[in-house]
MARBA-3410 file (N, C-alpha, C, O; in Angstrom, 1 decimal):
132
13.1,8.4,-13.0,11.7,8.8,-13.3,11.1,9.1,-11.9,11.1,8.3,-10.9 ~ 10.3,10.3,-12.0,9.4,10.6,-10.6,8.4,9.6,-10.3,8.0,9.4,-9.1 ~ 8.1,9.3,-11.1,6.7,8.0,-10.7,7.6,7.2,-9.7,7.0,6.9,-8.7 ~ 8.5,6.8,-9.8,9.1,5.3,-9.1,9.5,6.1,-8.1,8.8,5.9,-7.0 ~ 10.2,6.8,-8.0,10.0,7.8,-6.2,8.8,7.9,-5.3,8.6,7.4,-4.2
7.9,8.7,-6.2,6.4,8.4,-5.9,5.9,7.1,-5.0,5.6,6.8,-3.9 ~ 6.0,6.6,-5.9,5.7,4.6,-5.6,6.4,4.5,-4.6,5.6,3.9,-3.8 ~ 7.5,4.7,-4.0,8.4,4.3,-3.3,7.7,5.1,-2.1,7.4,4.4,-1.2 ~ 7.3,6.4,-1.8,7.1,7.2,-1.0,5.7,6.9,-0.3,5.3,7.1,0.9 ~ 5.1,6.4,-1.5,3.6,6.1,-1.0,3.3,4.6,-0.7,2.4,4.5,0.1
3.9,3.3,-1.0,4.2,2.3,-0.5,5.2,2.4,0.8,5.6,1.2,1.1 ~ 5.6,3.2,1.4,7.0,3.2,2.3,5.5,3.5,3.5,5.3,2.8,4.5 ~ 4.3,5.0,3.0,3.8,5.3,4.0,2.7,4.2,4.4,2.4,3.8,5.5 ~ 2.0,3.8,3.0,0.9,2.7,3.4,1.4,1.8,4.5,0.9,1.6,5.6 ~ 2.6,1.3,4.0,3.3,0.1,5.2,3.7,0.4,6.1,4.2,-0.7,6.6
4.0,1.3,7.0,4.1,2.0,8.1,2.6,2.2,9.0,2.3,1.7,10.1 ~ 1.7,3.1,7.9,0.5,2.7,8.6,-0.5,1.8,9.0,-1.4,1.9,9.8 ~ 0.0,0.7,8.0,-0.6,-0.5,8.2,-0.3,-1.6,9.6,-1.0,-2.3,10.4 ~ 1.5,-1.1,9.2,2.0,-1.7,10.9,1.3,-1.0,12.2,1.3,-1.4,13.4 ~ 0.8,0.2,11.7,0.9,0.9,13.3,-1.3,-0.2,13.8,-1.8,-0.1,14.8
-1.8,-0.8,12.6,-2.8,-0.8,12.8,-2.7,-2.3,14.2,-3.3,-2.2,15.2 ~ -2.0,-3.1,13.8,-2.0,-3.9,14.9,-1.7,-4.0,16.5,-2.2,-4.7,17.4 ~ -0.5,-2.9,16.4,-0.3,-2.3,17.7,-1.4,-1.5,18.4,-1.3,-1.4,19.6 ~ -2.3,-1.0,17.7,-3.3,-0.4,17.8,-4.3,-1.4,18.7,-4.8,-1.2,19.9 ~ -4.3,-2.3,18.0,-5.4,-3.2,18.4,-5.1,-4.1,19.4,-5.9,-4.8,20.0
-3.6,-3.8,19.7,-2.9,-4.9,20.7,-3.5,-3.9,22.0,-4.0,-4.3,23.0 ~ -3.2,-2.4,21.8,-3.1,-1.5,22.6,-4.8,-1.8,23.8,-5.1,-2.0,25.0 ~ -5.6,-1.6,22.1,-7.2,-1.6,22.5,-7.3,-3.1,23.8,-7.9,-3.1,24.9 ~ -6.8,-4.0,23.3,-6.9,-5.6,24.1,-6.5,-5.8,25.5,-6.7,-6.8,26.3 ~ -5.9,-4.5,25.7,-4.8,-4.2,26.8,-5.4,-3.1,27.5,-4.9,-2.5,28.5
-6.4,-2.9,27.1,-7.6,-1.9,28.3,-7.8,-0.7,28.0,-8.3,-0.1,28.9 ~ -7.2,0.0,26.6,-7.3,1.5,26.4,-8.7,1.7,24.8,-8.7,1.5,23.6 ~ -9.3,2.0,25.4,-10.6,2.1,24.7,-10.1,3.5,23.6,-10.7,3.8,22.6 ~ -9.4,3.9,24.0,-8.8,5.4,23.3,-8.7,4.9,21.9,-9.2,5.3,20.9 ~ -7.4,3.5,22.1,-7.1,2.9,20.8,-7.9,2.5,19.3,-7.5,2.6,18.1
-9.1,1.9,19.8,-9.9,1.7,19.1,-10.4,3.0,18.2,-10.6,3.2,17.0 ~ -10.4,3.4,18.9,-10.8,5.2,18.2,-10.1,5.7,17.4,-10.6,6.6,16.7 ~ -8.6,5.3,17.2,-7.6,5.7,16.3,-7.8,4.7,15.4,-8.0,5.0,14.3 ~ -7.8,3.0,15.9,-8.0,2.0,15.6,-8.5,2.5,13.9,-7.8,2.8,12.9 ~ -10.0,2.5,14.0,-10.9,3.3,13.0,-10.8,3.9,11.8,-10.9,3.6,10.7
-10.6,5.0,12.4,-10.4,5.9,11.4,-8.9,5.5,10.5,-8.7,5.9,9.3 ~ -8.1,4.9,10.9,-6.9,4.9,10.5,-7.1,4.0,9.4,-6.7,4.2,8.2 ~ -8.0,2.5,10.0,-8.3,1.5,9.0,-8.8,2.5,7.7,-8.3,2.0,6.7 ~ -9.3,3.2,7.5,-9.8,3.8,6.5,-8.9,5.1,5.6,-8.9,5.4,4.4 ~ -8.5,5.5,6.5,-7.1,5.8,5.8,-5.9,5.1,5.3,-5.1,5.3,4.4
-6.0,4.1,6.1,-5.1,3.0,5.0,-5.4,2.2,3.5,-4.8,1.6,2.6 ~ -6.6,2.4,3.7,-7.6,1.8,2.5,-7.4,3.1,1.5,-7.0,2.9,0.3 ~ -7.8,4.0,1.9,-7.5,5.8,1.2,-6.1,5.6,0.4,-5.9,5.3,-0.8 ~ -5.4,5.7,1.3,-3.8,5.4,1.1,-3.5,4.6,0.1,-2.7,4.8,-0.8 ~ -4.6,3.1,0.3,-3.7,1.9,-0.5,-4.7,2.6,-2.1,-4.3,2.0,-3.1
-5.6,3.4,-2.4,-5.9,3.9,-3.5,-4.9,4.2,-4.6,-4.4,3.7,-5.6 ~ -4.8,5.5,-3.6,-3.9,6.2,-3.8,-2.8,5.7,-4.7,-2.6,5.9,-5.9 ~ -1.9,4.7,-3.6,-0.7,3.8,-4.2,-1.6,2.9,-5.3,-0.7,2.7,-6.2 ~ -2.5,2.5,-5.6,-3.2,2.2,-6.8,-3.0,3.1,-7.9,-2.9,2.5,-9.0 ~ -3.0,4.5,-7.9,-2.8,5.3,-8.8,-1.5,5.8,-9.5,-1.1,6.3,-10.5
-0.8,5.3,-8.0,0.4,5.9,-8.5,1.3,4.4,-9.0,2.4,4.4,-9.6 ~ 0.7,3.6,-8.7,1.5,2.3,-9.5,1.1,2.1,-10.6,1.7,1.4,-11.4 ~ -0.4,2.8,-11.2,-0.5,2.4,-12.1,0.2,3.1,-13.4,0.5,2.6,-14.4 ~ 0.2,4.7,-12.9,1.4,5.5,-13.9,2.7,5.6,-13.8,3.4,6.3,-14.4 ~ 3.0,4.3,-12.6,4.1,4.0,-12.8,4.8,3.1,-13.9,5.9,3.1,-14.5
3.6,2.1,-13.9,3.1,0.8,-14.7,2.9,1.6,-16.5,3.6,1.2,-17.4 ~ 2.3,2.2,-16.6,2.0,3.2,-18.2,3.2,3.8,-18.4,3.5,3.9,-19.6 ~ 4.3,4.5,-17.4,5.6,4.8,-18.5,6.2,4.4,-18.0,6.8,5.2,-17.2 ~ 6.5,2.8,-18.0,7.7,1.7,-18.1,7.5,0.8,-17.3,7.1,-0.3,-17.7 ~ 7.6,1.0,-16.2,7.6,0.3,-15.1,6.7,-1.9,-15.2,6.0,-2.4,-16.0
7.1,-2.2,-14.3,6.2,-3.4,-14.5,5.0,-3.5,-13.7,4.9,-3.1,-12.5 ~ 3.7,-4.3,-14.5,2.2,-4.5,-14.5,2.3,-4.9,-12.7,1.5,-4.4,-11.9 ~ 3.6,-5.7,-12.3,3.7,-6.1,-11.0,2.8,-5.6,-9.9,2.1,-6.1,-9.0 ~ 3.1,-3.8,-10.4,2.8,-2.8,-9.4,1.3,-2.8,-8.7,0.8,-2.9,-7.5 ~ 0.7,-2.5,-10.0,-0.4,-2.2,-9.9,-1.7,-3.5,-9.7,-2.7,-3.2,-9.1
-1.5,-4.7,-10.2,-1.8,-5.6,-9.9,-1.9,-6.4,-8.3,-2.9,-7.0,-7.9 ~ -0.3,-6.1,-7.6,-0.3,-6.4,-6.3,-0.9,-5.4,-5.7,-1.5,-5.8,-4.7 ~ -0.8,-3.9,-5.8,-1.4,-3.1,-4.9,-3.1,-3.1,-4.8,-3.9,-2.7,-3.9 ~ -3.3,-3.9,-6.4,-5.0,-3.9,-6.5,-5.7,-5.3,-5.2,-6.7,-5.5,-4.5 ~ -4.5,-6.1,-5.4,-4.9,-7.1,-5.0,-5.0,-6.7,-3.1,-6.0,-7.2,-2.5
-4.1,-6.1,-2.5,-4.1,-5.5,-1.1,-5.0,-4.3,-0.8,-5.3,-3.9,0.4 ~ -5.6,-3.7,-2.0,-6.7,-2.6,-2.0,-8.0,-3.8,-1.3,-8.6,-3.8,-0.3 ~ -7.9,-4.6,-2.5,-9.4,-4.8,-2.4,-9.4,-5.9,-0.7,-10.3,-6.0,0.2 ~ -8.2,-6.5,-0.8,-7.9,-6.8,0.7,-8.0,-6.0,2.3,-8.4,-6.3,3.4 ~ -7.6,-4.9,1.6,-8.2,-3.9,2.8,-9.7,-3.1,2.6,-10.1,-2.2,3.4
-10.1,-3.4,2.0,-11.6,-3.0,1.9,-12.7,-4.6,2.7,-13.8,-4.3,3.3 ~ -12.3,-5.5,2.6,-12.9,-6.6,2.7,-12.5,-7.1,4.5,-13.3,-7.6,5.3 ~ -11.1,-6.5,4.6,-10.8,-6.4,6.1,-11.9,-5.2,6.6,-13.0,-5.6,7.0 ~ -11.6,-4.3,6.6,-12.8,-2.9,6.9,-14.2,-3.2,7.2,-14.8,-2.6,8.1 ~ -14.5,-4.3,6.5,-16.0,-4.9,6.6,-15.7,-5.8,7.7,-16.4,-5.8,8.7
-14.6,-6.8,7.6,-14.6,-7.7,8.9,-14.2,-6.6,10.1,-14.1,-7.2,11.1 ~ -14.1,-5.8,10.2,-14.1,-5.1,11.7,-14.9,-5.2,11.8,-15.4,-6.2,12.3 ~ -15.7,-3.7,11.0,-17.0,-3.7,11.6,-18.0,-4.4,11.8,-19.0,-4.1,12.5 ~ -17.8,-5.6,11.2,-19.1,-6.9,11.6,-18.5,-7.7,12.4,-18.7,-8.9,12.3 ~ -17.5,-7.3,13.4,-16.5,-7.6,14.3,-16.4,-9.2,13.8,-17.2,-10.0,14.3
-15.8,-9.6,13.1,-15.8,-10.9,12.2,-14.6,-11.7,12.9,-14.5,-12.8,12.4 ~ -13.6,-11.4,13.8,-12.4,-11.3,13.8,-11.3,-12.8,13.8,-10.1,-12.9,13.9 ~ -12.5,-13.6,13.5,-11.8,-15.0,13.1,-11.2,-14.6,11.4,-10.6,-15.4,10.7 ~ -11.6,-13.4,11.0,-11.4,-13.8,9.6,-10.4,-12.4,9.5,-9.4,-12.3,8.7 ~ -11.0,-11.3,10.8,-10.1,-9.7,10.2,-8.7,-10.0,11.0,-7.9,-9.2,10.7
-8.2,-10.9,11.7,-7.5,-10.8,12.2,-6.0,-11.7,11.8,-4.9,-11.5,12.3 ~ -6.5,-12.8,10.8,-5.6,-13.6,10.0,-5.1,-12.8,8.6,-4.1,-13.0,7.9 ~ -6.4,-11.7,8.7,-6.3,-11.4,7.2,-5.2,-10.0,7.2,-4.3,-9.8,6.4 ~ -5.8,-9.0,8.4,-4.6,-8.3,9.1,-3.6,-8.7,8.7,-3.1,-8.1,7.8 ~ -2.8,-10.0,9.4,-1.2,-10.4,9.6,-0.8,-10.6,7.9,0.4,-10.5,7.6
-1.8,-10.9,6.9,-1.7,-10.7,5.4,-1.4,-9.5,5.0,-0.7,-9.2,4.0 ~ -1.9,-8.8,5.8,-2.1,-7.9,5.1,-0.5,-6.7,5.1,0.0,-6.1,4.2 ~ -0.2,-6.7,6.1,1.1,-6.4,6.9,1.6,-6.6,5.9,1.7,-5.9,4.9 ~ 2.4,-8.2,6.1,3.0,-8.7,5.0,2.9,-8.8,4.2,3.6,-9.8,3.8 ~ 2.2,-8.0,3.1,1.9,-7.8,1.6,2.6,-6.4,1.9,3.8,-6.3,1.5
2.1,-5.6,2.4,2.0,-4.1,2.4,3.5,-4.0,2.8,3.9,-2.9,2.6 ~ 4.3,-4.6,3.2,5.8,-4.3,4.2,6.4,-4.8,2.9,7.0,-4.0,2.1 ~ 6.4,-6.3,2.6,7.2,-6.7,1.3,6.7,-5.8,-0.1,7.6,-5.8,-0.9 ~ 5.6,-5.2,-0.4,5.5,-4.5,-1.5,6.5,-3.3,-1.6,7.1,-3.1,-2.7 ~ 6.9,-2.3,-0.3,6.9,-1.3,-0.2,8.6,-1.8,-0.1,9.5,-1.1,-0.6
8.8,-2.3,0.1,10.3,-3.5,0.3,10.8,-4.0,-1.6,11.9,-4.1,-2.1 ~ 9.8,-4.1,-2.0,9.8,-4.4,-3.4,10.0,-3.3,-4.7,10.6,-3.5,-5.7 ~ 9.5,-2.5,-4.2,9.8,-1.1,-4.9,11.0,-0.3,-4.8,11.2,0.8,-5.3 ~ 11.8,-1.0,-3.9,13.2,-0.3,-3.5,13.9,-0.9,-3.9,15.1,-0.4,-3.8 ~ 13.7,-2.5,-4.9,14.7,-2.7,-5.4,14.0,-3.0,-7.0,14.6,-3.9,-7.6
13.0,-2.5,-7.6,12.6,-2.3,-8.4,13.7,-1.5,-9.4,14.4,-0.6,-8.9 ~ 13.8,-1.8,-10.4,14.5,-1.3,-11.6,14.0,0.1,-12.3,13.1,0.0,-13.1 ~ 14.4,1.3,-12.1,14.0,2.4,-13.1,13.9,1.9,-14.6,14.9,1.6,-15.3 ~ 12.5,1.9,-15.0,12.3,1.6,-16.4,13.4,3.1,-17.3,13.7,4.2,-17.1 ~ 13.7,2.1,-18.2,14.9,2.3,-19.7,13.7,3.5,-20.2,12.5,3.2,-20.2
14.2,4.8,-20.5,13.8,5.7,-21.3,13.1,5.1,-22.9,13.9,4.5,-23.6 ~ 12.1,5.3,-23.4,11.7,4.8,-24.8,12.7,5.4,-26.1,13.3,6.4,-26.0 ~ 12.7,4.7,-26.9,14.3,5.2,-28.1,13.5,6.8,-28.3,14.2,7.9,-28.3 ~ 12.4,6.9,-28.5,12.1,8.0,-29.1,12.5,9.4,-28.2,13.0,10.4,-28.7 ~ 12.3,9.1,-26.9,12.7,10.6,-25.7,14.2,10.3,-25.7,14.8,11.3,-25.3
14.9,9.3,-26.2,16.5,9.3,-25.7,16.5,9.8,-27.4,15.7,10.8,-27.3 ~ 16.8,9.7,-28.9,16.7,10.2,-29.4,16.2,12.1,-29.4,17.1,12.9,-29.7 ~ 15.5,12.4,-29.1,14.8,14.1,-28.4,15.9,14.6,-27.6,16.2,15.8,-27.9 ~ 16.7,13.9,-26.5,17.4,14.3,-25.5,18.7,14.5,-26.0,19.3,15.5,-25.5 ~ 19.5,13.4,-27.4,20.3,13.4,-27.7,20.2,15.2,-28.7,20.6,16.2,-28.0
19.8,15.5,-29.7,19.1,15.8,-30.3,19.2,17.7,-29.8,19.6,18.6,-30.4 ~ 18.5,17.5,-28.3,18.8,19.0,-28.0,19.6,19.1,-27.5,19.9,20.2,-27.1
END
């Protein structure tokens, strides 16, 4: 099924981008003000991103797939919206524990979908397929 490719493709990119956010920030700590500036905008495209993968787990989740999907990706959405706010109110006793969560949700989900099971065809489309 294309959804679970999907899923795979868009969980593989969230968690890639998510890793590059810490290096980012290690970068910025280390005297390059540049960093921060990618820092930024990217946090918010990771948030974009983790939508996204919200949409696409959830039609993954509606033909076959398990509720797993969309539930953990909601739960790292609303985690990266809640980080977003601890930047910018430079909170970072809290953005910066919640970061290394966040990583590790986002790396093991995208890790989780690769060994995720292609949901079983419903009798009725395997019936249709036989059929024609």
């Amino acid at each position: 099924m294309k959804s679970l490719a999907a899923l795979r493709l868009v969980a593989a990119t969230h968690a890639i981008a998510v890793c590059l956010q810490p290096i980012l920030a290690g970068i910025y700590l280390n005297g390059s003000g540049g960093a921060l500036r990618i820092h930024e905008p990217l946090g918010l495209a990771v948030t974009v991103t983790g939508l996204f993968q919200l949409l696409v787990a959830t039609i993954w989740w509606r033909s076959g797939g398990r509720l797993l999907a969309p539930v953990v990706t909601l739960l790292i959405v609303l985690g990266e919206g809640f980080q977003v706010g601890m930047g910018y109110s430079r909170q970072l006793a809290l953005h910066i524990p919640l970061g290394i969560a966040l990583v590790a949700a986002s790396v093991a989900f995208a890790f989780w979908t690769f060994t995720a099971a292609q949901p079983a065809s419903s009798p009725r489309r395997r019936r249709t397929e036989v059929a024609s």
